[in-house]
C-alpha positions as CSV (number, residue, x, y, z in Angstrom):
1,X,-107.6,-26.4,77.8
2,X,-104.0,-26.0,76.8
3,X,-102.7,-24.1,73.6
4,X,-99.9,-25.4,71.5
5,X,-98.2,-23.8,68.9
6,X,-96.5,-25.7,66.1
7,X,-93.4,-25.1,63.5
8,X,-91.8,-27.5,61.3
9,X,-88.6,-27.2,59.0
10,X,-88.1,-29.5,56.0
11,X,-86.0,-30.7,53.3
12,X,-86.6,-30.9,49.5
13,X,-84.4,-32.8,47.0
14,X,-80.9,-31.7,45.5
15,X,-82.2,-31.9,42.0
16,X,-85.8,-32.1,40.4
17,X,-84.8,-34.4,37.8
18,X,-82.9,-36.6,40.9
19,X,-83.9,-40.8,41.1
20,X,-85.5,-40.0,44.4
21,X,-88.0,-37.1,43.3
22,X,-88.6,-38.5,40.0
23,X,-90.2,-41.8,41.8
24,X,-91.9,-40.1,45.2
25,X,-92.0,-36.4,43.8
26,X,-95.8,-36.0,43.5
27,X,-96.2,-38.0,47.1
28,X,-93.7,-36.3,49.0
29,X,-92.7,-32.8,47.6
30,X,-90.9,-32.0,51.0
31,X,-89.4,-34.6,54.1
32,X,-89.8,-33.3,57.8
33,X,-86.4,-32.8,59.4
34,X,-87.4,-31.2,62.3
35,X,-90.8,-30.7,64.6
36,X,-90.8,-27.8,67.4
37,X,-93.1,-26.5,69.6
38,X,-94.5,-24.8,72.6
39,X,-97.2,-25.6,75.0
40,X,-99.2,-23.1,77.1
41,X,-102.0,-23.3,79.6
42,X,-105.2,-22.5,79.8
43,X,-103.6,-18.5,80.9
44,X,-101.7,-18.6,77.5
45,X,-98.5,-19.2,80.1
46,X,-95.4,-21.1,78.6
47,X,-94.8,-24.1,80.4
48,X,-93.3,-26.8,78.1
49,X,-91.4,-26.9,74.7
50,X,-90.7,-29.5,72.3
51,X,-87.7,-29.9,69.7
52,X,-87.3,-32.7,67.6
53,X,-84.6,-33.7,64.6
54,X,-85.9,-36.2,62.3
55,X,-83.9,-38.4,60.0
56,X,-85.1,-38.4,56.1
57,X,-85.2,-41.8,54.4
58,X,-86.2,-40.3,51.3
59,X,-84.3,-36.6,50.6
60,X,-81.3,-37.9,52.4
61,X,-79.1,-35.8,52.2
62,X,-79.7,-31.9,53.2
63,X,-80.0,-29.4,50.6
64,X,-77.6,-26.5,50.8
65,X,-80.4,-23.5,51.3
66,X,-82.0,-25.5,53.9
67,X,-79.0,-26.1,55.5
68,X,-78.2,-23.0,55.3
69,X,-81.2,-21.3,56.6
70,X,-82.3,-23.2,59.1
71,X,-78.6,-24.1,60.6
72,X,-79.7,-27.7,60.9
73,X,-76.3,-30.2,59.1
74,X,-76.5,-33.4,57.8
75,X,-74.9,-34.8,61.2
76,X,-77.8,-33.6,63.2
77,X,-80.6,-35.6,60.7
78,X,-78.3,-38.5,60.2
79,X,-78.3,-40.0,63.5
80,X,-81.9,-38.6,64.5
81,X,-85.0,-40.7,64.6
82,X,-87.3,-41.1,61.8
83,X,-90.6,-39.6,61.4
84,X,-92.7,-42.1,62.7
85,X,-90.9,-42.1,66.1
86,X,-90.2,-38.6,66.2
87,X,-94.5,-38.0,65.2
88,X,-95.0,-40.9,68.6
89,X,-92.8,-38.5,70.2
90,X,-94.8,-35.3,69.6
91,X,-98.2,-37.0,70.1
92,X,-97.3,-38.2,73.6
93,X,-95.7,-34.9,74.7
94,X,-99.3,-32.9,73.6
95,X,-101.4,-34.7,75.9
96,X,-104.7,-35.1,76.0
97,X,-106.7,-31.9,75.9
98,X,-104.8,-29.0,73.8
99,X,-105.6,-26.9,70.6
100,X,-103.1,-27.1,68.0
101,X,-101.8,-24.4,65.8
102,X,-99.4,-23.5,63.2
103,X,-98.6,-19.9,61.7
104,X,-100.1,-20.2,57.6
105,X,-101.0,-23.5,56.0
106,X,-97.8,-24.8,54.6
107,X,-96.9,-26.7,57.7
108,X,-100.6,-28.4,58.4
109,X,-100.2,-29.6,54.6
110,X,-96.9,-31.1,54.4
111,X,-97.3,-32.6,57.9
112,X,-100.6,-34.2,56.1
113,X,-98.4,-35.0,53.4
114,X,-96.0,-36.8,55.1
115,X,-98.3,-38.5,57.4
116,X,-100.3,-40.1,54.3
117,X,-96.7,-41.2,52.7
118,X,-95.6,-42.6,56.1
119,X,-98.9,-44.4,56.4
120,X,-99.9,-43.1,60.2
121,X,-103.5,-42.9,60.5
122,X,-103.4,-39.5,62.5
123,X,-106.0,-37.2,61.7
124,X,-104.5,-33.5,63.1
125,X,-106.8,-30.7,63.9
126,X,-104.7,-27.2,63.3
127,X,-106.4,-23.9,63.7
128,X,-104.4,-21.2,61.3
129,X,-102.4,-18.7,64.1
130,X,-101.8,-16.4,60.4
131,X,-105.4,-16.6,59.8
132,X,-106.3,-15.2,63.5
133,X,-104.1,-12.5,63.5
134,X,-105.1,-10.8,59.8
135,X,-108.2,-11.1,61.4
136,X,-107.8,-9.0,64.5
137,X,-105.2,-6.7,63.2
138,X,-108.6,-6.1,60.4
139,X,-106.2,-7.4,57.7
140,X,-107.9,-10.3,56.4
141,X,-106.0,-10.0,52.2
142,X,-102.8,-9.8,53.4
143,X,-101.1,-12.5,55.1
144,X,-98.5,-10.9,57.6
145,X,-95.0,-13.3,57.7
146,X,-93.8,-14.3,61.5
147,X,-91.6,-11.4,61.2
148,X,-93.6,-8.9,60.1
149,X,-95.8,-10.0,63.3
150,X,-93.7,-9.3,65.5
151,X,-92.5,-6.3,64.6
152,X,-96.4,-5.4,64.0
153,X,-97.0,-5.6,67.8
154,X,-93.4,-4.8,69.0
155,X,-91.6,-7.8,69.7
156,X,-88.1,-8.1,68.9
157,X,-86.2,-11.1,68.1
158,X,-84.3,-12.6,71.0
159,X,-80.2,-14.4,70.1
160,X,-81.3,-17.2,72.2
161,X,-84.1,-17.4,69.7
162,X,-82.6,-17.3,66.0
163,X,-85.4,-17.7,62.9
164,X,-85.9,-20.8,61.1
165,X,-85.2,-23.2,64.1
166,X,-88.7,-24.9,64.3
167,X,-89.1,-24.2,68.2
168,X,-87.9,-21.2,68.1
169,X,-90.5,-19.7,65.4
170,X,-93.2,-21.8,67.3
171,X,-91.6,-19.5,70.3
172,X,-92.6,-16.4,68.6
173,X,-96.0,-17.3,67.2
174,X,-96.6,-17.9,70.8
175,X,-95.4,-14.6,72.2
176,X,-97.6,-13.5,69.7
177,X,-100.6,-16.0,70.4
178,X,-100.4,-14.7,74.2
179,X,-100.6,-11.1,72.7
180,X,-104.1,-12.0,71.1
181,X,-107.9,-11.0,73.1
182,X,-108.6,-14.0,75.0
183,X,-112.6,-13.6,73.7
184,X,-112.0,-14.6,69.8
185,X,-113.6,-17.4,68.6
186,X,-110.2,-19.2,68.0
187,X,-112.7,-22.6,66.5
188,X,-113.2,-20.0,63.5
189,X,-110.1,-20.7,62.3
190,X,-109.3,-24.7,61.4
191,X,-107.5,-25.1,58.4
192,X,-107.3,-28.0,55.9
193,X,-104.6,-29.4,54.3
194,X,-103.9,-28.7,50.7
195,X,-102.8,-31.4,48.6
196,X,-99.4,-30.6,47.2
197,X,-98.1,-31.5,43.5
198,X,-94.9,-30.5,41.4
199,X,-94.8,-33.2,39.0
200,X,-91.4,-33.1,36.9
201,X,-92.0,-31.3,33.7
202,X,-91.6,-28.2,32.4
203,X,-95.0,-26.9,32.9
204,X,-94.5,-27.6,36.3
205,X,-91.0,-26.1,36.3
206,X,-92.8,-23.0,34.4
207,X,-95.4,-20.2,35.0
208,X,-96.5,-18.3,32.1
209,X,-98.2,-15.2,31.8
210,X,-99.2,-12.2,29.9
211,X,-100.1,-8.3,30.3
212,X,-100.6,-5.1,28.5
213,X,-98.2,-2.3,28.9
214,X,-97.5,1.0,27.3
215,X,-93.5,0.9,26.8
216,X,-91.0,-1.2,27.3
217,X,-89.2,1.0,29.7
218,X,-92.6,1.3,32.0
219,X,-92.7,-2.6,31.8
220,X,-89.4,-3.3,33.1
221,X,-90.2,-1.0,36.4
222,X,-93.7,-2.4,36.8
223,X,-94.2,-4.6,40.0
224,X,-95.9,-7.0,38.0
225,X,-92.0,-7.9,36.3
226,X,-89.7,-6.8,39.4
227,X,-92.1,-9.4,41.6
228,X,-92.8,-12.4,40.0
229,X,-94.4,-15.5,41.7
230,X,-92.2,-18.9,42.1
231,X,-93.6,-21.4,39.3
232,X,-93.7,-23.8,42.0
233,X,-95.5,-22.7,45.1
234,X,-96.4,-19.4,44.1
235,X,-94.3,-17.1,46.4
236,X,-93.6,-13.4,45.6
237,X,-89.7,-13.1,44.6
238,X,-87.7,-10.2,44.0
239,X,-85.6,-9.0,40.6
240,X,-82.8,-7.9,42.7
241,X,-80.0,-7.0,39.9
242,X,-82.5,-5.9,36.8
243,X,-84.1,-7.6,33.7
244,X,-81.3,-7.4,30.6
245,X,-81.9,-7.8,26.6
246,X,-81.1,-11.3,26.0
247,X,-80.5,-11.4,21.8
248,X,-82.4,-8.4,20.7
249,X,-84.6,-5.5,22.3
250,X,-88.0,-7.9,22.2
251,X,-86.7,-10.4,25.0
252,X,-85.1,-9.9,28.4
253,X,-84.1,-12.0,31.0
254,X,-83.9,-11.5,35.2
255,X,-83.3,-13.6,37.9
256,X,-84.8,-13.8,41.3
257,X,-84.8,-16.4,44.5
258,X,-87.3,-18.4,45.9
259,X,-86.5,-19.4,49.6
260,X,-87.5,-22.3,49.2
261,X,-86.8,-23.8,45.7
262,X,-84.0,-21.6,44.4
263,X,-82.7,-19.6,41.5
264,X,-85.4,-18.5,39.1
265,X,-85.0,-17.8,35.6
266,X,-87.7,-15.0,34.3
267,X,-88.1,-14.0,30.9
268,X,-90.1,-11.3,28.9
269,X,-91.5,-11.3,25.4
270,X,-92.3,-8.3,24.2
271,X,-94.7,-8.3,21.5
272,X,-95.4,-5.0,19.8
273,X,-100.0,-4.7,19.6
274,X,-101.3,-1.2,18.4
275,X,-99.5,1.5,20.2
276,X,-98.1,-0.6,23.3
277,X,-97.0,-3.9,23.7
278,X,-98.3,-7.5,25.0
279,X,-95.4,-8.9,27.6
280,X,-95.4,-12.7,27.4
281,X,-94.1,-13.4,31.2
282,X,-92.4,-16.6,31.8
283,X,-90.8,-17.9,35.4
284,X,-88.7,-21.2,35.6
285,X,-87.0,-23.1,37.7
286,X,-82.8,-23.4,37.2
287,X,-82.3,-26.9,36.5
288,X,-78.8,-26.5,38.8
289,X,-79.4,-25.5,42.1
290,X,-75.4,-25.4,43.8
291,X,-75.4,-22.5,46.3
292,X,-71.9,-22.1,44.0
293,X,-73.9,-22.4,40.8
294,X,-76.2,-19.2,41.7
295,X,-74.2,-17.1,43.3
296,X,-71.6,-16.4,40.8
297,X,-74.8,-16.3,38.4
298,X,-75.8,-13.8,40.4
299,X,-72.2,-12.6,40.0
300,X,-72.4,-12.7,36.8
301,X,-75.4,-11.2,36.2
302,X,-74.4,-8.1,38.5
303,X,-71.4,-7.5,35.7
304,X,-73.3,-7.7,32.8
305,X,-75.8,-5.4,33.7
306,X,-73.2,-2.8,34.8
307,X,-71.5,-3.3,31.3
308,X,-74.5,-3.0,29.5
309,X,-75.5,0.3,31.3
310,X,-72.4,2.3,30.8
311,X,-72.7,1.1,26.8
312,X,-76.1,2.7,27.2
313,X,-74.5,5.7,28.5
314,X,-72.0,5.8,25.4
């Protein structure tokens, strides 16, 4: 039996309210651009790797972040081959009798969702490598990230190994597969593909919420509003400048970052109940996404919260 580990990188559109999204949104949230792994043998030895650019015929051209994070341009996917040849490609170089895994679910359900878009009948079996290691680290609630792995078990990262190349994560989920006891039932932990949808509307774009709180001042340190979850897939973010007053003392305003879908506008109502306060939370999506766009917002923001703290101070 042979072990392979997989990682995939992918692009999303420019826009949201973009020709291309608007018509395959709902069937294709996110195009592969790239397929990487690593095989090992029946000793959890490395023996092969696989790396893979794939051209998009949908989300053609390569958004900013992505480029950005993962290093891959728009000249590497251009003259790459498309998914179908790149998925014969990958089948082939498996073999016959392996184990397949990825680290969390994310890549097992937008492979499945761009195998049903693509129309290749190939049903995947992919055993969760996040999954396996919660469970014999005895932290099943918290799901650790790839870095947080390996720094868990003390592997450091490698410059011949930069993040966010797909063979190179699939490199250190390995190191950290081979790191595993050899007598867990590893059949425990198949994962299924989630269907994905982000259909283009604001309630899609949004995430609403509300909570109790004491004071205002308590509210606006509370992990509850400094994290707030991306409207889309429900990542923690971070409120990295502060929340400001935006018109009077009732409503304020912060902004946060999801990796993977961008600048996030969050808001709070405050609404005054007995002797505290109902916060109505609400999280959306920038409709302008231009790594120009939200960094001088972020500029921007940075200013107006220094001006408004030494009018405070006054």
């Amino acid at each position: 039996m042979q072990y392979i580990i997989l990682d995939l990188e992918w692009n999303q559109p420019i826009s949201f309210y973009s020709t291309t999204f608007k018509r395959v949104g709902d069937a294709l949230q996110f195009e592969l651009i790239q397929m990487g792994a690593v095989k090992l043998d029946s000793e959890r030895r490395l023996i092969s790797s696989f790396s893979q650019d794939i051209k998009p015929s949908q989300y053609k051209k390569i958004h900013p972040r992505i480029r950005r994070i993962t290093g891959i341009t728009q000249e590497d996917i251009d003259f790459a081959p498309q998914f179908d040849q790149a998925m014969e490609r990958f089948i082939k170089w498996c073999g016959e009798e392996y184990m397949l895994f990825s680290w969390g679910g994310d890549d097992i359900s937008i492979l499945d969702q761009n195998l049903r878009f693509f129309g290749i009948d190939k049903k995947l079996v992919i055993y969760d490598l996040q999954e396996l290691f919660g469970h014999v680290r005895g932290n099943t609630k918290n799901r650790f990230g790839l870095r947080n792995a390996l720094e868990a078990i003390g592997i450091r990262q490698s410059n011949e190994h930069p993040f966010h190349r797909a063979v190179d994560d699939a490199y250190y989920a390995a190191l950290i597969f081979q790191r595993l006891p050899k007598d867990v039932k590893l059949d425990m932990f198949k994962t299924n593909a989630r269907k994905l949808t982000c259909r283009v509307n604001k309630t899609a774009r949004a995430k609403s919420s509300m909570i109790s709180v004491k004071n205002v001042k308590s509210a606006l340190r509370s992990k509850e509003t400094l994290f707030p979850d991306c409207p889309i897939c429900g990542r923690k973010t971070s409120i990295s400048e502060g929340y400001l007053p935006n018109g009077d003392s009732n409503y304020y305003m912060g902004l946060s970052d999801c990796e993977k879908h961008g600048l996030i506008f969050n808001k709070l109502h405050f609404i005054k109940r007995g002797s505290g306060y109902i916060v109505r939370r609400k999280s959306e999506l920038s409709e302008e996404q231009h790594p120009a766009y939200v960094r001088t917002k972020h500029l921007q923001w940075t200013e107006k919260l220094a001006n408004f703290e030494r009018k405070v101070k006054i």
